[in-house]
gemmi code that builds the backbone of each chain (N, CA, C; Angstrom):
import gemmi

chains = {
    "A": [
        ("UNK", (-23.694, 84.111, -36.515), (-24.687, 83.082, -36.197), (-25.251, 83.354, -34.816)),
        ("UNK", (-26.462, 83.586, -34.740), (-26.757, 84.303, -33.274), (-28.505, 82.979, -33.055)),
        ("UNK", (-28.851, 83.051, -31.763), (-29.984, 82.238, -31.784), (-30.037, 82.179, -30.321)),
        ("UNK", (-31.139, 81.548, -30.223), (-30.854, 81.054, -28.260), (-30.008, 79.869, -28.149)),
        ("UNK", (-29.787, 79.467, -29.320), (-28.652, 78.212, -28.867), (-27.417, 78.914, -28.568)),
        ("UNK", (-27.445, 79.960, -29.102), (-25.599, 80.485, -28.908), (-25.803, 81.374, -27.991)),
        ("UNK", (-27.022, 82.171, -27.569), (-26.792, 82.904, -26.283), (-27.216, 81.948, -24.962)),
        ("UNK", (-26.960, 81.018, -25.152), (-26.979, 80.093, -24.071), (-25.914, 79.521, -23.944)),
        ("UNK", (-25.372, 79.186, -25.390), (-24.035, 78.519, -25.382), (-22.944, 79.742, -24.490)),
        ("UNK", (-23.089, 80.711, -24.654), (-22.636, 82.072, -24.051), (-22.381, 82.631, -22.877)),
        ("UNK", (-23.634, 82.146, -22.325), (-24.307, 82.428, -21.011), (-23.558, 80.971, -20.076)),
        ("UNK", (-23.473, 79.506, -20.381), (-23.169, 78.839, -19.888), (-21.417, 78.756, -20.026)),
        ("UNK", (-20.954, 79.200, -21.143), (-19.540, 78.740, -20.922), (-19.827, 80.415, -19.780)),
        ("UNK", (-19.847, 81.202, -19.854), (-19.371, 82.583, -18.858), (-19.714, 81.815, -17.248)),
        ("UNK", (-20.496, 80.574, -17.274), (-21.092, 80.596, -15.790), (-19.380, 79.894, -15.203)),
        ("UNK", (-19.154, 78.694, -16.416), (-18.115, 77.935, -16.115), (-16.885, 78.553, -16.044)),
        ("UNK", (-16.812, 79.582, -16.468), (-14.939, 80.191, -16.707), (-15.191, 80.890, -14.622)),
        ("UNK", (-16.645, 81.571, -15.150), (-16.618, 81.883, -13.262), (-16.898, 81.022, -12.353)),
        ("UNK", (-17.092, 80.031, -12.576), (-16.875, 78.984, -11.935), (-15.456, 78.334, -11.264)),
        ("UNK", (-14.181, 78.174, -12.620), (-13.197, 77.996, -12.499), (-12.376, 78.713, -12.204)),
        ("UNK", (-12.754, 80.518, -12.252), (-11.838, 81.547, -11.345), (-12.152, 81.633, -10.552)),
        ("UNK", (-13.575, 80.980, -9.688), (-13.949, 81.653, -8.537), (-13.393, 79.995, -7.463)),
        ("UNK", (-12.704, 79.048, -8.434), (-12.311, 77.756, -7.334), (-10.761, 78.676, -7.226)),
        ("UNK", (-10.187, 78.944, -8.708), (-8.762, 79.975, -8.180), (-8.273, 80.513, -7.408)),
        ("UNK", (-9.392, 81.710, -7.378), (-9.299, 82.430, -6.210), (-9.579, 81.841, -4.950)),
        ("UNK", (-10.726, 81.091, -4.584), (-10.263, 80.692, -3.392), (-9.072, 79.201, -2.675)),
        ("UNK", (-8.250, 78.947, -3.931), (-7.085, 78.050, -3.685), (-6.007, 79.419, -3.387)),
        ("UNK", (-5.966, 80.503, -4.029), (-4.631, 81.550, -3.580), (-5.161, 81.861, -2.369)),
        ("UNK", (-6.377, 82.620, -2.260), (-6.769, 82.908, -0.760), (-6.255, 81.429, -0.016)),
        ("UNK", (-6.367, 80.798, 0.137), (-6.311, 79.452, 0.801), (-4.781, 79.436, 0.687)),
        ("UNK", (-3.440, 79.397, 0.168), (-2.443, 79.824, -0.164), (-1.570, 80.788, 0.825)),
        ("UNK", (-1.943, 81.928, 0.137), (-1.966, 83.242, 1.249), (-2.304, 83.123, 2.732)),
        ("UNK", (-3.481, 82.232, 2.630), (-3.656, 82.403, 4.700), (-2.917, 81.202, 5.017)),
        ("UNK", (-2.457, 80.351, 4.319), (-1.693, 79.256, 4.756), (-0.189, 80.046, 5.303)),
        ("UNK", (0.470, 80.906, 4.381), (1.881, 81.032, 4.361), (1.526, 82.365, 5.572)),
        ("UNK", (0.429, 82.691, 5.855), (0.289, 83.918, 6.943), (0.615, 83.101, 8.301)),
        ("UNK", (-0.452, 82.305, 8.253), (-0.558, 81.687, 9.514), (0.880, 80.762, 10.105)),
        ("UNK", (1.530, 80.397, 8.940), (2.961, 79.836, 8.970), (4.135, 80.348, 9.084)),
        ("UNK", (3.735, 81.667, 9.149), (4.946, 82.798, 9.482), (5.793, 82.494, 8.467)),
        ("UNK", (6.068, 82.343, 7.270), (6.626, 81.422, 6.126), (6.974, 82.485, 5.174)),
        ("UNK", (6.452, 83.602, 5.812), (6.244, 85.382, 5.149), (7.830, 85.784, 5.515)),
        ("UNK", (8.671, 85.302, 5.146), (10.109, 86.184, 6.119), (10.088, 87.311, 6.260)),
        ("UNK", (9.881, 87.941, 5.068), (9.949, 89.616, 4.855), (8.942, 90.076, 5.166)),
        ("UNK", (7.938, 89.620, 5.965), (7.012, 90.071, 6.710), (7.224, 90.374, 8.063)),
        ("UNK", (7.691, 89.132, 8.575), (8.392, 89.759, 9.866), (9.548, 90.583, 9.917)),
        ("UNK", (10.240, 90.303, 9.012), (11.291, 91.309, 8.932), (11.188, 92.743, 9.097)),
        ("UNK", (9.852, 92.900, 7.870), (9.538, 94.345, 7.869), (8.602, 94.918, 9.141)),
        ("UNK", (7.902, 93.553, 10.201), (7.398, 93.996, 11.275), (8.771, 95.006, 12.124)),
        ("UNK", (9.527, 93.958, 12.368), (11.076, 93.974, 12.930), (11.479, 95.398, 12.856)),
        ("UNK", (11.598, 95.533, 11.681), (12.020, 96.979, 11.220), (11.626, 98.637, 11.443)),
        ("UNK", (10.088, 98.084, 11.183), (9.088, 99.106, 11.573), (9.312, 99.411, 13.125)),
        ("UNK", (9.284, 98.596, 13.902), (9.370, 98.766, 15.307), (10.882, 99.255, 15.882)),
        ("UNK", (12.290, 98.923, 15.063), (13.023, 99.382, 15.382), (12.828, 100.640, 14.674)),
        ("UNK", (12.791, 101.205, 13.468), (12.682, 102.917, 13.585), (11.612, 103.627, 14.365)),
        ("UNK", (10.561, 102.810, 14.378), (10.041, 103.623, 15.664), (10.751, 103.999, 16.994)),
        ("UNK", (11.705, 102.925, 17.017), (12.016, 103.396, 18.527), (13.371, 104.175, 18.323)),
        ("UNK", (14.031, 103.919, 17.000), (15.273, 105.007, 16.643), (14.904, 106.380, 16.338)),
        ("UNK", (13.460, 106.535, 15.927), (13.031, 108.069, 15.670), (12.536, 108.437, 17.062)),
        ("UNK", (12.222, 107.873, 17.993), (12.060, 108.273, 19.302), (12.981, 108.919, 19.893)),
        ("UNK", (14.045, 107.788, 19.753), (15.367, 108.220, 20.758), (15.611, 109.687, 19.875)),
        ("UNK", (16.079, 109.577, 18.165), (16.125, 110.664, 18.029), (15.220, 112.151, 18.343)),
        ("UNK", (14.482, 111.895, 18.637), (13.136, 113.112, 18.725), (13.257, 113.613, 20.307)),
        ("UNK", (13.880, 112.822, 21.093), (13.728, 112.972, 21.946), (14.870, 113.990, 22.808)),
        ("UNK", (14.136, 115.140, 22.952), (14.850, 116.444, 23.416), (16.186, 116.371, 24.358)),
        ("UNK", (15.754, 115.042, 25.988), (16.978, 114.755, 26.563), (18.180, 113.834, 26.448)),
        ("UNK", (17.549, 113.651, 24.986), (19.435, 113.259, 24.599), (20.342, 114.449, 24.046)),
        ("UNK", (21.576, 114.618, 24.570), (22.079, 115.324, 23.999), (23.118, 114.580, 22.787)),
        ("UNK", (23.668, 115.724, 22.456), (24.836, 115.423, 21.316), (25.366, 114.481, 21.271)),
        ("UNK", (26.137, 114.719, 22.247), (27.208, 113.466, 22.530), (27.073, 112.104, 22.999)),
        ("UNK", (25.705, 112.126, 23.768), (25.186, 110.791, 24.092), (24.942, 109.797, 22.881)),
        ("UNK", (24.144, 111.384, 21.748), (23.830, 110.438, 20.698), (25.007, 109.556, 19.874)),
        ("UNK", (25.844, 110.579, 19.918), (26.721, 109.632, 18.880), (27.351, 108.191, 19.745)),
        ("UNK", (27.373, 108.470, 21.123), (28.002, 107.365, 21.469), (26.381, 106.104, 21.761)),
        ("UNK", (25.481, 106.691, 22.235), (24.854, 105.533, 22.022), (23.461, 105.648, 21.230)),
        ("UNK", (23.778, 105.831, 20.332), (22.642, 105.452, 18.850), (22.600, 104.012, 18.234)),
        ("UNK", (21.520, 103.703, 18.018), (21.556, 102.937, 17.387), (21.363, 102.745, 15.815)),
        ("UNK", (22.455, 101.608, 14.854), (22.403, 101.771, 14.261), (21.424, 101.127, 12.887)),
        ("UNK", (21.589, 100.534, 11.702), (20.627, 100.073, 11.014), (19.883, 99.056, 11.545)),
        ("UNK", (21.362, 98.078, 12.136), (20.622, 96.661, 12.643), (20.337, 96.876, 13.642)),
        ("UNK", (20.470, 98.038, 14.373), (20.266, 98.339, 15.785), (21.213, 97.575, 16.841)),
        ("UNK", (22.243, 97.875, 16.237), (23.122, 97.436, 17.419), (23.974, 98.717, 17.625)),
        ("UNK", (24.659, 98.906, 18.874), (25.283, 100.067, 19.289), (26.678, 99.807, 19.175)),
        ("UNK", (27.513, 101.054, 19.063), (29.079, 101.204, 18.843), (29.373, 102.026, 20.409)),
        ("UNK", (30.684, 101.525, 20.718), (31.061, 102.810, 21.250), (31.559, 103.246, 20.646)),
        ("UNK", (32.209, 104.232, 21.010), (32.560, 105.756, 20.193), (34.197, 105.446, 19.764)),
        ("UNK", (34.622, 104.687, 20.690), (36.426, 104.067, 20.306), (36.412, 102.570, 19.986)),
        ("UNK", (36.371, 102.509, 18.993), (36.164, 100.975, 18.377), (37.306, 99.835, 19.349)),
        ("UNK", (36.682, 98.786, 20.309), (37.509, 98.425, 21.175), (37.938, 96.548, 21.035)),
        ("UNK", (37.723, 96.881, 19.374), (38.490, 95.351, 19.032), (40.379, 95.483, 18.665)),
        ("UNK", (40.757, 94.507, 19.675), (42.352, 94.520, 19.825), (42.784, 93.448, 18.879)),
        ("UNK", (43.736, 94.030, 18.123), (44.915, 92.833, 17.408), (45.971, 92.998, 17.229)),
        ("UNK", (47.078, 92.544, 16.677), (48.160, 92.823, 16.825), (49.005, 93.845, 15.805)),
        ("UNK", (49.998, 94.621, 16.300), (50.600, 95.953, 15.739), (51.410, 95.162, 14.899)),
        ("UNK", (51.393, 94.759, 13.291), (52.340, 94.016, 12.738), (53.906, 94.530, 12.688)),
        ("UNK", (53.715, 96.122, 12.828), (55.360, 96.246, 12.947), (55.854, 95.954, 14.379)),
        ("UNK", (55.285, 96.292, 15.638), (56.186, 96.052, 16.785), (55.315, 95.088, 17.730)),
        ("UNK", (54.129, 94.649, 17.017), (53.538, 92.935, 18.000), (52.917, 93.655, 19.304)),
        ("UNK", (52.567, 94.486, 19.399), (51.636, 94.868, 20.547), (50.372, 94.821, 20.071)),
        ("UNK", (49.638, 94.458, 21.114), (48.122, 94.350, 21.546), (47.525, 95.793, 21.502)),
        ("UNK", (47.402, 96.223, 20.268), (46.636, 97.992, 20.160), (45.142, 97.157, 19.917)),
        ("UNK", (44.467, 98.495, 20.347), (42.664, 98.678, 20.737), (42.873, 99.190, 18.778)),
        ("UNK", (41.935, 98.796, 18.447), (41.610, 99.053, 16.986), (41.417, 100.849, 16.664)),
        ("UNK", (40.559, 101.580, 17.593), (40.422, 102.808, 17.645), (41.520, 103.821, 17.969)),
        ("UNK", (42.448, 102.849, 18.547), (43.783, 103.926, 19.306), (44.997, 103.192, 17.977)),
        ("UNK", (44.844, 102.874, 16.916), (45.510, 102.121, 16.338), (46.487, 103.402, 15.531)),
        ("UNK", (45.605, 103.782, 14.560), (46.140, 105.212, 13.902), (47.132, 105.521, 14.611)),
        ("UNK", (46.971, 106.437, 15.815), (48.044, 107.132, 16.535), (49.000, 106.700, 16.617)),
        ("UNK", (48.681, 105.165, 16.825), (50.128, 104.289, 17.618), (50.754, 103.403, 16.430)),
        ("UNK", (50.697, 103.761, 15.190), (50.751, 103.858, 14.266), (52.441, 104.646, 13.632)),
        ("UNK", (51.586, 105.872, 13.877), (52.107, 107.052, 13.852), (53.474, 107.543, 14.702)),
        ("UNK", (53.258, 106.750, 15.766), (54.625, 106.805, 16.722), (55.518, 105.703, 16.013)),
        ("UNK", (54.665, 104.330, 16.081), (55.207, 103.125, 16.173), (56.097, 102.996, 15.171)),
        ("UNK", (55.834, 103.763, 13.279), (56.387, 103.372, 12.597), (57.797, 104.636, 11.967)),
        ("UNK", (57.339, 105.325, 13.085), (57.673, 106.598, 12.809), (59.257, 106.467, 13.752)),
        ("UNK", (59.299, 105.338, 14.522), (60.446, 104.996, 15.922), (61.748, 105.335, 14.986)),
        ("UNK", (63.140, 105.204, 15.900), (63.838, 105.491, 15.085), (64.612, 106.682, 14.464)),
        ("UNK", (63.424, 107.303, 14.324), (63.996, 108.388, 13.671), (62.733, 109.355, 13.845)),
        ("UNK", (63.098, 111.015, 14.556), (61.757, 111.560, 14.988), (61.071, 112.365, 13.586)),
        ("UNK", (61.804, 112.587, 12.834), (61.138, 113.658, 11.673), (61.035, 112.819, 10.770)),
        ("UNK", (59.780, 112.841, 10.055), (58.657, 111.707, 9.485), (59.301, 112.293, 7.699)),
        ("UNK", (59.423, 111.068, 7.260), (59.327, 110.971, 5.551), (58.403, 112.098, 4.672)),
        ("UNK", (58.713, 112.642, 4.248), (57.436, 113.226, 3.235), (57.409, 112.942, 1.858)),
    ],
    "B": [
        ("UNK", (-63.087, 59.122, 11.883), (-62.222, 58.462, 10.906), (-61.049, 60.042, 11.308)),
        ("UNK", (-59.842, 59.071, 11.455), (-58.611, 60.050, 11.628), (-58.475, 61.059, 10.731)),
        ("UNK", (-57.698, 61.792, 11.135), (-57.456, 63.135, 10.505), (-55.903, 62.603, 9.742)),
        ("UNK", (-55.428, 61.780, 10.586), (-54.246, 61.143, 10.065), (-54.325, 60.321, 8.392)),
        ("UNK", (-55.676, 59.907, 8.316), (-56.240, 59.376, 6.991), (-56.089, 60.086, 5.594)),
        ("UNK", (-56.348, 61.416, 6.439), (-56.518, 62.100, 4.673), (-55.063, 63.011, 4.685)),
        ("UNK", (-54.136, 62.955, 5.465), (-52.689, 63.583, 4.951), (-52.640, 62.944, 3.573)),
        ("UNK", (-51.551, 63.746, 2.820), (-51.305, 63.625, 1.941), (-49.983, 62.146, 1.803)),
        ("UNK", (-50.122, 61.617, 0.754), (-49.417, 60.566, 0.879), (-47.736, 60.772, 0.923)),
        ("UNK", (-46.837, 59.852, 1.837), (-45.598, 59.691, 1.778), (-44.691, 60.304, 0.500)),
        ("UNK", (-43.853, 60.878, 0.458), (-43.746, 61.312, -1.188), (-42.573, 60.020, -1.087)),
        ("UNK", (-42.932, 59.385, -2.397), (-41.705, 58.485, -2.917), (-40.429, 58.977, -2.625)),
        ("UNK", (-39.260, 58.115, -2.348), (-37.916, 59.007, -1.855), (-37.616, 58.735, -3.901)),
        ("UNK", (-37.576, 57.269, -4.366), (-37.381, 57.684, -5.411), (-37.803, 58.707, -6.801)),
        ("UNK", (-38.800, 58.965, -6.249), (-39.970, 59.986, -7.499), (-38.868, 61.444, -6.867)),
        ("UNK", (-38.554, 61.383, -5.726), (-38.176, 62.614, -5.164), (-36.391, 62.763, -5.843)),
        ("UNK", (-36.001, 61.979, -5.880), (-34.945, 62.045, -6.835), (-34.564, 62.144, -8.332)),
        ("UNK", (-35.991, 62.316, -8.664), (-36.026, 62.021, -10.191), (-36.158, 63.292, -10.636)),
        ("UNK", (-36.165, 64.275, -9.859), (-36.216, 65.966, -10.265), (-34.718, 65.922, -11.286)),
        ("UNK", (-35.278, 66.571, -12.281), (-34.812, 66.565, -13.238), (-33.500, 67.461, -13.384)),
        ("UNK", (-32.388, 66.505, -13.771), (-30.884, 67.156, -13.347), (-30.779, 69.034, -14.549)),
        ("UNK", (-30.657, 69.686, -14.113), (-30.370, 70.998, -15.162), (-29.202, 70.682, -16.449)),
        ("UNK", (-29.576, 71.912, -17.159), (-28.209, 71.614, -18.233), (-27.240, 71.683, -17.806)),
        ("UNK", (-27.251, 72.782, -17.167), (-25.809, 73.575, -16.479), (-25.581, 71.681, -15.482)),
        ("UNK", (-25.658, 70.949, -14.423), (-25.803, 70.107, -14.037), (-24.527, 69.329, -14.949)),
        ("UNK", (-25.682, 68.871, -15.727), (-25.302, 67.497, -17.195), (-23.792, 68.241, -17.468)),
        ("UNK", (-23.622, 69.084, -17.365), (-22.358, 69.894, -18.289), (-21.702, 69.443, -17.589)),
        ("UNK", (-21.376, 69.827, -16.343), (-20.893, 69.657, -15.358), (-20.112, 68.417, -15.004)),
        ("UNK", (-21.048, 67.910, -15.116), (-20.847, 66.420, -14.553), (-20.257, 65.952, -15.979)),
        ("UNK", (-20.027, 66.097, -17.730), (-19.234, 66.213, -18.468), (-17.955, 66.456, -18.388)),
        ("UNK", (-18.292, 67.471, -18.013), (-16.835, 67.990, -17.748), (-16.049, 67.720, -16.942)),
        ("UNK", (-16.467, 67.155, -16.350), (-15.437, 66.838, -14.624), (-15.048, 65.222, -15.270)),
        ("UNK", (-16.301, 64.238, -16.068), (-15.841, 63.175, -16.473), (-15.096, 62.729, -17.674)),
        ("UNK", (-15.070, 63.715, -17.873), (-13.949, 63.746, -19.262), (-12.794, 64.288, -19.383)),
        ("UNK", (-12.497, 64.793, -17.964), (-11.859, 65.681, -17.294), (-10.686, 67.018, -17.854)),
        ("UNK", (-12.110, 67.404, -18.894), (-11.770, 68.759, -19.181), (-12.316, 69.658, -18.010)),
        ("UNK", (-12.808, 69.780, -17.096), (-12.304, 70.962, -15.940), (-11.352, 70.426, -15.709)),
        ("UNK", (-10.749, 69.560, -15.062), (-9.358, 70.036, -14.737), (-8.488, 70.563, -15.797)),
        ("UNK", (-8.233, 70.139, -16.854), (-7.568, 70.809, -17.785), (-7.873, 72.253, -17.824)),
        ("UNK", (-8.714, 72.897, -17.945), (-9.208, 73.943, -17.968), (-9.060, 75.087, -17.003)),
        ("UNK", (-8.969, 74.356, -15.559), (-8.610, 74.902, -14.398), (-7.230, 75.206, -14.474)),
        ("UNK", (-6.204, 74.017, -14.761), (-4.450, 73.982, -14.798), (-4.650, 75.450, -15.879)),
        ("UNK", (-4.938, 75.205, -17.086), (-4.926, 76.193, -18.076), (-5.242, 77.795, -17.713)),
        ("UNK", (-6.387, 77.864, -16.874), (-6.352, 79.362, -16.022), (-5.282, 79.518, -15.279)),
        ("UNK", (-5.160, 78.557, -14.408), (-3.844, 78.936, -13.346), (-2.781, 79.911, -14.408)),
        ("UNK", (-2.307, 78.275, -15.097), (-1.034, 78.751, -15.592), (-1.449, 80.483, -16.762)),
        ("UNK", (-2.595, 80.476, -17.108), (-2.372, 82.016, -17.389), (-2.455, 82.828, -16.847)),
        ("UNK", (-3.353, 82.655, -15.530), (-3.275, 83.816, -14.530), (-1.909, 84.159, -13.403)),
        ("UNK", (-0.853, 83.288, -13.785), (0.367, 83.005, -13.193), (1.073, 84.085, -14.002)),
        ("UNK", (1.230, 83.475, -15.434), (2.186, 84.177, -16.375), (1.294, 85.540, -16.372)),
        ("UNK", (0.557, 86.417, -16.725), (0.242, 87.605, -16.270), (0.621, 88.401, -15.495)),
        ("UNK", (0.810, 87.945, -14.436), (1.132, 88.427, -12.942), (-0.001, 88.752, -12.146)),
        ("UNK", (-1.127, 87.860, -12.745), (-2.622, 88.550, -11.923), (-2.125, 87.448, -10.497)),
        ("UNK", (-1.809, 86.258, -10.585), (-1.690, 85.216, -9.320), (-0.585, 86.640, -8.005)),
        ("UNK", (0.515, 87.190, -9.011), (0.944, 88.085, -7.682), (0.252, 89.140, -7.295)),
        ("UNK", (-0.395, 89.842, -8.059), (-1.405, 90.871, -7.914), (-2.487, 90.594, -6.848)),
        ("UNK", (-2.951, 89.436, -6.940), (-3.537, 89.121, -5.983), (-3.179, 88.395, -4.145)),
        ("UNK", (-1.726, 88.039, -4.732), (-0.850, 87.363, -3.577), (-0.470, 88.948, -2.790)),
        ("UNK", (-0.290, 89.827, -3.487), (0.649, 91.461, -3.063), (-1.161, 91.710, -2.156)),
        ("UNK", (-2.093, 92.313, -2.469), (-3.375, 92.339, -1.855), (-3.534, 91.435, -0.526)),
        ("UNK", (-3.421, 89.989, -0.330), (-3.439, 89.285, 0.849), (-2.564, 90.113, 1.873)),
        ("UNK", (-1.211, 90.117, 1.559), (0.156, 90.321, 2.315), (-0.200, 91.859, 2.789)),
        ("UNK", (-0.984, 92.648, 2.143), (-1.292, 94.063, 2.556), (-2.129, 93.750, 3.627)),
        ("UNK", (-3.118, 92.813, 3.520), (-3.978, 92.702, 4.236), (-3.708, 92.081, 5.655)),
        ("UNK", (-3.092, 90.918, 5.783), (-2.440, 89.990, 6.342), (-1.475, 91.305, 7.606)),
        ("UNK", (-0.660, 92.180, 7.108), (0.116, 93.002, 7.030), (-0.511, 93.881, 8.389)),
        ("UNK", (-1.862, 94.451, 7.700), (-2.805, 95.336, 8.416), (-3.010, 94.474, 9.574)),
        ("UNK", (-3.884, 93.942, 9.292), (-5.367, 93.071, 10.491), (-3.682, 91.852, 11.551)),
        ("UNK", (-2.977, 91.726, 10.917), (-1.857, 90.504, 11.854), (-1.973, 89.711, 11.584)),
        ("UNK", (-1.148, 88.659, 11.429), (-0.898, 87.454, 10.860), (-2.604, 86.751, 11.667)),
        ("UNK", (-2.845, 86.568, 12.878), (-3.349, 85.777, 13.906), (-5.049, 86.157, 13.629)),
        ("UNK", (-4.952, 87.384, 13.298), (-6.580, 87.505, 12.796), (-7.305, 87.087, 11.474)),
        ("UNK", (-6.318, 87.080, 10.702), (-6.909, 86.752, 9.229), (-7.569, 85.717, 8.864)),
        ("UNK", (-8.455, 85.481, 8.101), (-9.351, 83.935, 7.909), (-9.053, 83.958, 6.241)),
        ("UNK", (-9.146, 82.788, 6.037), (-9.494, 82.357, 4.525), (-10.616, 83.109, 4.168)),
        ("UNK", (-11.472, 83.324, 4.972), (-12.976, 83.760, 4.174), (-12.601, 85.396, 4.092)),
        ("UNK", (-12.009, 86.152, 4.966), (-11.403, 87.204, 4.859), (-10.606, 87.665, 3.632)),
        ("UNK", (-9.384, 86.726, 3.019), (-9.028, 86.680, 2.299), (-9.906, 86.481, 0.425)),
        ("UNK", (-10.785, 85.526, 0.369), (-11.799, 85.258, -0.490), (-12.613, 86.505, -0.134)),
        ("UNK", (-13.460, 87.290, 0.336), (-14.040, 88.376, -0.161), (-12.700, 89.190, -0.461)),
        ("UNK", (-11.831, 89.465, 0.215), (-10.755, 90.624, -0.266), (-10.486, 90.677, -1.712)),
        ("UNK", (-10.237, 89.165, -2.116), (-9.472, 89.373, -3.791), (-10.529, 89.022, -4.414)),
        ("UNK", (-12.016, 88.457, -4.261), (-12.889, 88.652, -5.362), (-13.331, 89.515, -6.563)),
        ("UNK", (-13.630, 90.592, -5.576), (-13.738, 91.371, -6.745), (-12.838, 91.874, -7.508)),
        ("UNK", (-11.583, 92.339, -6.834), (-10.342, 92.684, -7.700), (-10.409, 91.753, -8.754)),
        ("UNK", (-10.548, 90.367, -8.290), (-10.005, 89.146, -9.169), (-10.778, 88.853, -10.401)),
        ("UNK", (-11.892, 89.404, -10.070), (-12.519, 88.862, -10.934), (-12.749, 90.100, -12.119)),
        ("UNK", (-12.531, 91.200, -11.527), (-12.264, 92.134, -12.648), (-11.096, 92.379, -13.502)),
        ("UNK", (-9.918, 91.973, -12.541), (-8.771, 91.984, -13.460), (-8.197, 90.986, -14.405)),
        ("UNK", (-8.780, 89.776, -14.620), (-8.252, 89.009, -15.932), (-8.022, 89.524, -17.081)),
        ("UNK", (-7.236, 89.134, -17.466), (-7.302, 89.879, -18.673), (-7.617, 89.436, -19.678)),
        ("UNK", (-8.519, 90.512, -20.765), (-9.496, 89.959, -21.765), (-8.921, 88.870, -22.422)),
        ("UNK", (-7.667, 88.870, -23.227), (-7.074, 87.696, -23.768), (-7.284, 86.351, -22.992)),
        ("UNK", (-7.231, 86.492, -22.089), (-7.223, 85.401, -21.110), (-8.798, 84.617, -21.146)),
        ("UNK", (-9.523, 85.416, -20.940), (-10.942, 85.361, -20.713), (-10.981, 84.883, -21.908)),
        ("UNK", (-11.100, 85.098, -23.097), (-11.431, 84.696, -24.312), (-11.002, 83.243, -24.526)),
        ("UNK", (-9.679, 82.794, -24.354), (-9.122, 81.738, -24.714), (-9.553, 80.668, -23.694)),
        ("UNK", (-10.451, 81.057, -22.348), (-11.128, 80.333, -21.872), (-12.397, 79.480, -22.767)),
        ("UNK", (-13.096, 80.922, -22.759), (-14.499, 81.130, -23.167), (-14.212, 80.642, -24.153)),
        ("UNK", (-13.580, 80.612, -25.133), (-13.354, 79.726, -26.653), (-13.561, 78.247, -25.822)),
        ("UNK", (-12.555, 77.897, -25.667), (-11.877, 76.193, -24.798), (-13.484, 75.889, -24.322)),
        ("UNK", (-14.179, 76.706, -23.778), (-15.607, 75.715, -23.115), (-16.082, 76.077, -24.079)),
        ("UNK", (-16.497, 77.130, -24.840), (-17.294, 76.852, -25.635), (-17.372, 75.481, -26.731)),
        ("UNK", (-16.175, 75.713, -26.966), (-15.953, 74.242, -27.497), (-16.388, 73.250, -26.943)),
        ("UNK", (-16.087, 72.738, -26.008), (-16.689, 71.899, -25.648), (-17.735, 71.513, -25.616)),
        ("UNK", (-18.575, 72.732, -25.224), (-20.159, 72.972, -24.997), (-20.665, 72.396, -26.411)),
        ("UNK", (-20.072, 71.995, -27.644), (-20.775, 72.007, -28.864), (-20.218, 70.211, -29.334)),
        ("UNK", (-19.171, 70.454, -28.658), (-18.960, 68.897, -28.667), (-19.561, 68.102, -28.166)),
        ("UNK", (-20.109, 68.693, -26.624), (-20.964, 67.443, -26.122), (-22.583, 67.760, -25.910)),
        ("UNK", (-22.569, 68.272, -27.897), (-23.848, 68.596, -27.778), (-24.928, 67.426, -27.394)),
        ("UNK", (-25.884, 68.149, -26.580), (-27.034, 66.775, -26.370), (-28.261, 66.657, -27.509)),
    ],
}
model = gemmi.Model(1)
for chain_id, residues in chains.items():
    chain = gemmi.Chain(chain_id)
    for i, (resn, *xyz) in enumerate(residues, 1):
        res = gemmi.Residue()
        res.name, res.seqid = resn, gemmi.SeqId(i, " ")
        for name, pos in zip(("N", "CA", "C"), xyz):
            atom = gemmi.Atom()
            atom.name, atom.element = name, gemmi.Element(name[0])
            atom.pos, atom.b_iso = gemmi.Position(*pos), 0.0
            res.add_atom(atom)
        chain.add_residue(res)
    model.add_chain(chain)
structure = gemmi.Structure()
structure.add_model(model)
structure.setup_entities()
């Protein structure tokens, strides 16, 4: 069934559907700059955050006057926080109750449980 | 005899309102009072939601937003950005089950 009634009927529903995507679109645009301007984006700043710390971790790495050993002791890591090189959280030695440094723990370990008697179990 | 004499006369404010409302107009004003646009509007949303065209177009802002900084961006910035994408990417199903829904209408409130 074709006529000018139906290519009008045609012509006017197409004006209205773009009518009603073109109020859409500007309620998401309107949406979008709301949650921009609201910082409401977490993972937006986050990923600002991020970007700027590997920039400055590929620096340090790139950068000729660090040497070796500096790096490992002061690199930074994912979250960008730094280690020293001897992990220096203390708790207690459950077999003999001393205050060992977490990094010197192994060794003293090794003496501690080993007391007693000098040639070790196999 | 003034020159002020032969201007042309005051135009009626009411004759000046009587310009004759368009179809597109009359529809309009149908539709909003019977309040099939809004129905019609909810009905796009929710298909341009379930699609994923609403994130398609949300992912585009956040690129943008992303680029230019939170502090520069405008709404009107945003509205040219996803227009044209937007308006090309519906998808035909979608479009149709519009264009059906008004057309209908259009025949219901034939004049």
């Amino acid at each position: 069934m074709s006529g000018p009634n139906e290519d009008k009927n045609t012509q006017l529903s197409s004006h209205f559907f773009g009518d009603l995507l073109d109020s859409i679109i500007v309620d998401v645009a309107s949406e979008c700059h709301r949650i921009a301007k609201l910082g409401l984006d977490r993972n937006l700043e986050e990923e600002e955050e991020e970007m700027r710390l590997s920039v400055q971790a590929r620096a340090r790495v790139a950068d000729p006057s660090n040497s070796s050993e500096t790096n490992t002791k002061y690199v930074v890591d994912i979250f960008g926080q730094t280690h020293p090189s001897i992990a220096t959280e203390i708790f207690e030695c459950m077999n003999c109750g001393r205050s060992i440094a977490a990094g010197r723990f192994a060794p003293h370990l090794e003496k501690c449980m080993g007391k007693g008697r000098k040639a070790r179990l196999k | 005899m003034k020159h002020s004499v032969n201007r042309p006369p005051t135009p009626d404010a009411a004759e000046d309102q009587g310009k004759e409302p368009t179809l597109q107009e009359i529809i309009n004003i149908k539709l909003i009072e019977s309040g099939e646009k809004e129905r019609l509007m909810e009905l796009l949303r929710e298909r341009l939601i379930d699609c994923g065209w609403k994130d398609e177009m949300k992912a585009l802002c956040r690129a943008h937003v992303k680029k230019k900084g939170r502090t520069n961006v405008t709404v009107d910035d945003l509205v040219h950005l996803i227009t044209p994408k937007g308006r090309a990417s519906v998808p035909d199903s979608v479009k149709a089950e519009l264009l059906q829904r008004i057309r209908t209408f259009l025949m219901s409130a034939a004049l």
